[in-house]
N, C-alpha and C positions, 0 to 999 in steps of 0.2 A: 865540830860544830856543837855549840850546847845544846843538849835538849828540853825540849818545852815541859816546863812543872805540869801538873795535873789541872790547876787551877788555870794554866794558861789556853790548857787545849780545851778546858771545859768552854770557856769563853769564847775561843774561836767557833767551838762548836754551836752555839746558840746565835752569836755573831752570824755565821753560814746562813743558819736555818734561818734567821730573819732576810736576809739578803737573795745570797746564792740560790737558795732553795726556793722562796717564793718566788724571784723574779724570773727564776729558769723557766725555758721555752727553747724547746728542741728542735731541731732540722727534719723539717717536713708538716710546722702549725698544728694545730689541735687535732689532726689525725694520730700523731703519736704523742702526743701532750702528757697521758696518762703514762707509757714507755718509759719516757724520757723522767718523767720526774721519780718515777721510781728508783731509775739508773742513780740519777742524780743525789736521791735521799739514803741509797748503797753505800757509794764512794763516800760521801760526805760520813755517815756511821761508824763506818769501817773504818775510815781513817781517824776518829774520835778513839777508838775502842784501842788502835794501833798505839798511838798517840800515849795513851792512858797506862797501856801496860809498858810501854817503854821507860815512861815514868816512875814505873813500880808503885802505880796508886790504886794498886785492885782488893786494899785492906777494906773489907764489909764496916767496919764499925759497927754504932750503937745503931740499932734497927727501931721504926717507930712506927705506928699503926701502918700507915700511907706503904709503906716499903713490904709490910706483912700481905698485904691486902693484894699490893701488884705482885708478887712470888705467887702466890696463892691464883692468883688471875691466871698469870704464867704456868702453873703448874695446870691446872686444870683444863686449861687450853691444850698443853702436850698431853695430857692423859685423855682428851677429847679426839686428837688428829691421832693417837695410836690406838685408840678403839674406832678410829670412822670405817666405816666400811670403802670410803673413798681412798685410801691409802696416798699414793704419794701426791697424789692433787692437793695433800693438806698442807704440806712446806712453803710452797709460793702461793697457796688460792688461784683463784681464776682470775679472770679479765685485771680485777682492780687491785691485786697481787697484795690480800690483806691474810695471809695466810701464816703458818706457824711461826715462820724465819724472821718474817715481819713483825710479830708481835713481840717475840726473844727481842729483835732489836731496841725497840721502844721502849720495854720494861729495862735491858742495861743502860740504855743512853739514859732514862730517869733515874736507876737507881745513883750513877757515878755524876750526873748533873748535881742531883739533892746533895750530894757528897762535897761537889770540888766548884761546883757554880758560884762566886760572889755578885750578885745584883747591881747591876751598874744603869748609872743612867743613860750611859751610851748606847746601850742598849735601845733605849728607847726611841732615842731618837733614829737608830739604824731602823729601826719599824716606821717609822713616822715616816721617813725617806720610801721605803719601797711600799706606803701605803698609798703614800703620794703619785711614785710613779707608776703604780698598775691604774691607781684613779683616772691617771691621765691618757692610757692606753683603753680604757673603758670608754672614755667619754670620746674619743675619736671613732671606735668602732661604733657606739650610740649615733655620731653624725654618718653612718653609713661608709663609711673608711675600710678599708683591710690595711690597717699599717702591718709591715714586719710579714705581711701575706701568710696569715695565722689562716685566714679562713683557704678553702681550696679556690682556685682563678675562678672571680666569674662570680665567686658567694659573699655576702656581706652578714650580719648579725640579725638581719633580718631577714635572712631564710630560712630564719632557724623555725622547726616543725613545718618547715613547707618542702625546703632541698634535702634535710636532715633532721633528725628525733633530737630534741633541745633544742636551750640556746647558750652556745657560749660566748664568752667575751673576758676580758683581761689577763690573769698570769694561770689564774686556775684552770683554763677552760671550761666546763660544764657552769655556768652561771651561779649555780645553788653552792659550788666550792669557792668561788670566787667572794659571793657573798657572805658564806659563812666566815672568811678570813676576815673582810674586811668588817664585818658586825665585831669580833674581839676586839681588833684594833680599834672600831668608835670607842670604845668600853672602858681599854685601858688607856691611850691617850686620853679620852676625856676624864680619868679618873687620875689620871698624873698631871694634868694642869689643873686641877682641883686642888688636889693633896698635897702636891710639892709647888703648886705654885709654877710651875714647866709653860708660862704661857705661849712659849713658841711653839708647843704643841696641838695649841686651839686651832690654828687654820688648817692643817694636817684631817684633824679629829672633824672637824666641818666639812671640806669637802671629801671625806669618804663618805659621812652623813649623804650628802649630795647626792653622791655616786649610789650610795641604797637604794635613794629615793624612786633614783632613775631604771636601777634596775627592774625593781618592783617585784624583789626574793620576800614572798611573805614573812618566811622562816625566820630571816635574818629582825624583822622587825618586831618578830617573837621576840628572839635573843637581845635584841638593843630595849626592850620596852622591859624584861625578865631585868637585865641589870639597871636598868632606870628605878624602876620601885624597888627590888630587894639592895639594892648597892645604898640606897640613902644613910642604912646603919654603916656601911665603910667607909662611905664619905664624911658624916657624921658619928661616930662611934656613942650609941646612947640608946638604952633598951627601949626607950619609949618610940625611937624610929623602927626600931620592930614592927611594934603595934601599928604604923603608921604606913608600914609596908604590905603588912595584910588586909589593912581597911581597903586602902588603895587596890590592892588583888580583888577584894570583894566584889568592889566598885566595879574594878574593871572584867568580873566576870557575870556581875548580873547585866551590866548594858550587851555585850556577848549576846547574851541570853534572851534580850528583849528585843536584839537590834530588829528593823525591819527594812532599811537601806536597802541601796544596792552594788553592795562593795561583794564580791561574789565568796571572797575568804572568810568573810565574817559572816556572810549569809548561811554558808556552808556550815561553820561552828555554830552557830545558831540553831539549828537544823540538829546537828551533832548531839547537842546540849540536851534535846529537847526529845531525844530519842530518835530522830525521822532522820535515821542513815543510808545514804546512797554509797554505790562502791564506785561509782566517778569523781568522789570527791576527793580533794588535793590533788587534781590530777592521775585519778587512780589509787593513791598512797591506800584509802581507805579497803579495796581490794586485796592489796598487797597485804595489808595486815594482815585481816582474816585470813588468809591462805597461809603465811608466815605461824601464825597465832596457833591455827589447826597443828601446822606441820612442828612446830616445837613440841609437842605434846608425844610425838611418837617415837621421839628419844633426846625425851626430858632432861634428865643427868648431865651427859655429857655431847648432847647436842651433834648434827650431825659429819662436824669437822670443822677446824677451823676454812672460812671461806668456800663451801663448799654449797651453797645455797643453787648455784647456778645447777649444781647434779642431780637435787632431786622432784625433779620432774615438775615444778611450777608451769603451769600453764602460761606461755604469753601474752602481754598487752599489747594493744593494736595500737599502731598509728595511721594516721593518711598522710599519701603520698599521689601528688597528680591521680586523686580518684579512686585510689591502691589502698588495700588495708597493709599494712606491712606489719607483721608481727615482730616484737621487742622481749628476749628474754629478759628474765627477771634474775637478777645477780648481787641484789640487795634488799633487807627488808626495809629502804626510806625509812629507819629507827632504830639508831643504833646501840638501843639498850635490848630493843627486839632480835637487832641482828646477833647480838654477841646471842642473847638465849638460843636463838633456831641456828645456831652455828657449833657453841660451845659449850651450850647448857647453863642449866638454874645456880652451879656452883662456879663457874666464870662469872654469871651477872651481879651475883650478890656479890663477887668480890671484887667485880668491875666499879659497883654501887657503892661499896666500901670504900676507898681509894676516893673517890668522887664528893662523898659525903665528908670522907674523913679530912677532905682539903679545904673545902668549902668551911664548915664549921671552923679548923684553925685560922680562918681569914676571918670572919666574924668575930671568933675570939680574941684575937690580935690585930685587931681593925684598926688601934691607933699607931700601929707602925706602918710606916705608906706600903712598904713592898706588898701587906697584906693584902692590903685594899685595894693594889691594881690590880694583883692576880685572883682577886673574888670576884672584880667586877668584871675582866676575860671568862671565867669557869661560873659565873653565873648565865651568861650570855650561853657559851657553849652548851650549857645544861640542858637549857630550853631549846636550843636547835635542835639540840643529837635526837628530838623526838620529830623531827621531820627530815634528818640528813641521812648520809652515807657516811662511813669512814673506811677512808684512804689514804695512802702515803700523802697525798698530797695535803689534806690539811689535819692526820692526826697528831704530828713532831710536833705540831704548835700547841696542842691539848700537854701531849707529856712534857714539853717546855715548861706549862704552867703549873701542873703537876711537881716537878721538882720545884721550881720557883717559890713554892707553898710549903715544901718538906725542907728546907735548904737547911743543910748540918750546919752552917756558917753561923758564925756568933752574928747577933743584931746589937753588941753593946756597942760597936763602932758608931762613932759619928765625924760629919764633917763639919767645918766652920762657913757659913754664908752671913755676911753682914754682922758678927758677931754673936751671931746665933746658930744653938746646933739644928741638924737637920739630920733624922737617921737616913742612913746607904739605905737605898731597895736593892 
């Protein structure tokens, strides 16, 4: 049997993750949802990595900021989980299994993506497809439905913080992972019917729009509103959209600051803005901080292990239950440029920050070739959530997806012919 080029398995592998990976849901609903996609984002790696060396494509080549920055992230992560005092809890992490093994993973699946990845627009549309169909699995459980008996017999998505702490609903489980996916996806569908003219991407990019709406994930409207103003220069590629993005920022952070409504998240930021901080606000998050915030500071450097937050001794957050306080450990710092510091340390983040910056900026800078401009308006999005999210198997592959998609060794002189005009490959 021939075996698969380097470039072929890169492909499948992105292929998966857009598909397999997002749409997986494992035997027994959102009770093992978390399990199961982990399982799932193993298998699929491992046989990427398999795949790759069978190939004989594990030649490093020319290295470029982006790839220094993740070694460097990589490395200080392993030199964080062999000084933790938590020893071998740092391999897998706890509950949300973001731990050493996991991170190595994600730094090889980017560095050999950036390598043997070519950009396709099939791609795109294989996203567009399963944005479509977790939209559609959302809006069913929204009408009170248990399709596919995700929830346990007897619960529907509106018992959630009543029967159980959250709410979930579509392919991610926990709502805020769900949301977070599908905010990239408004981002970069809507910036490929833009840019390439993809208009059969417009009704995809709409009703997940929809689907935000309904959910009503603050976070994710950060990240769609983050690529709205700063994406105008990818869309447009012209220094004056710059300027035109920060006014816009201004704009929208003195009304912030003025509002007096009663939308309770922007009441909150308001408040925030303004010095007058509560620790119930975002649901708590603002608690979280501070105690995260404290606790990074008492082993600064190399942080207290990878994933290891759940160990050292966070006080829990309460929920109610039929009258009940029920107490909720704390197993994330809700920010995950916070988490990586109280986990990894100041020298993980800055090189986590590096990586982040150093992608984002070649997207700006290369704005006028499309691939750029979808994957800045995805990693613009994402920027702005990761300061209210968590990261997990379940929606980090799609960050390092974008990540390599930004580093891609692949020549861009290619083009192809549409109506006798070229068009570069993303």
């Amino acid at each position: 049997m021939r075996r698969p080029t380097a470039r072929t398995a890169a492909y499948g592998y992105a292929a998966a993750l857009l598909s397999v990976h997002w749409l997986f849901l494992p035997y027994g609903g959102y009770e093992r949802l978390l399990e199961g996609k982990y399982a799932c984002f193993l298998l699929l790696t491992a046989g990427y990595l398999i795949l790759t060396l069978r190939a004989g494509a594990w030649a490093p080549g020319r290295w470029s900021v982006p790839d220094a920055a993740a070694a460097v992230y990589l490395g200080a992560s392993a030199l964080s989980a062999l000084c933790s005092p938590y020893g071998a809890s740092t391999l897998l992490g706890g509950t949300r299994r973001d731990g050493l093994v996991t991170l190595a993973l994600y730094v090889a699946a980017f560095w050999l993506l950036a390598r043997r990845l070519r950009p396709d627009r099939r791609l795109l549309y294989l996203a567009a497809l399963s944005a479509v169909l977790c939209d559609a699995l959302v809006l069913l459980q929204l009408r009170g439905d248990n399709p596919l008996w995700l929830y346990p017999a007897g619960l529907t998505y509106y018992d959630g913080d009543i029967a159980y702490a959250g709410f979930y609903a579509g392919t991610s489980g926990n709502i805020d992972f769900t949301a977070f996916l599908l905010s990239i996806a408004v981002c970069v569908l809507t910036a490929a019917a833009l840019r390439l003219r993809m208009w059969a991407l417009a009704p995809p990019a709409a009703l997940t729009l929809w689907v935000l709406f309904r959910l009503g994930v603050a976070a994710a409207w950060v990240g769609v509103a983050c690529a709205a103003v700063w994406g105008l220069a990818l869309m447009i590629p012209r220094r004056r959209m710059l300027l035109l993005s920060a006014v816009l920022t201004a704009a929208a952070l003195a009304f912030v600051y003025f509002y007096g409504g009663g939308n309770q998240t922007l009441r909150e930021a308001s408040l925030l803005m303004r010095g007058e901080a509560d620790g119930s606000f975002g649901s708590g998050r603002l608690t979280i901080w501070r105690d995260c915030w404290r606790l990074a500071w008492e082993r600064p450097l190399l942080g207290g292990g990878p994933d290891t937050l759940w160990l050292r001794g966070l006080e829990p957050l309460a929920w109610q239950w039929n009258g009940e306080v029920i107490p909720s450990d704390i197993t994330a710092a809700h920010n995950e440029y916070l988490n990586i510091l109280v986990n990894q340390g100041t020298v993980a983040l800055a090189a986590y920050l590096a990586l982040l910056f150093a992608a984002l900026a070649r997207c700006f800078r290369r704005a006028a070739e499309p691939r750029y401009a979808l994957c800045g308006a995805g990693l613009l999005s994402y920027a702005a959530m990761a300061f209210f999210s968590i990261s997990t198997c379940v929606t980090a592959p799609f960050v390092w997806l974008l990540f390599a998609l930004c580093n891609s060794h692949e020549s861009d002189e290619k083009t192809w012919l549409k109506n006798g005009q070229k068009y570069p490959i993303i």
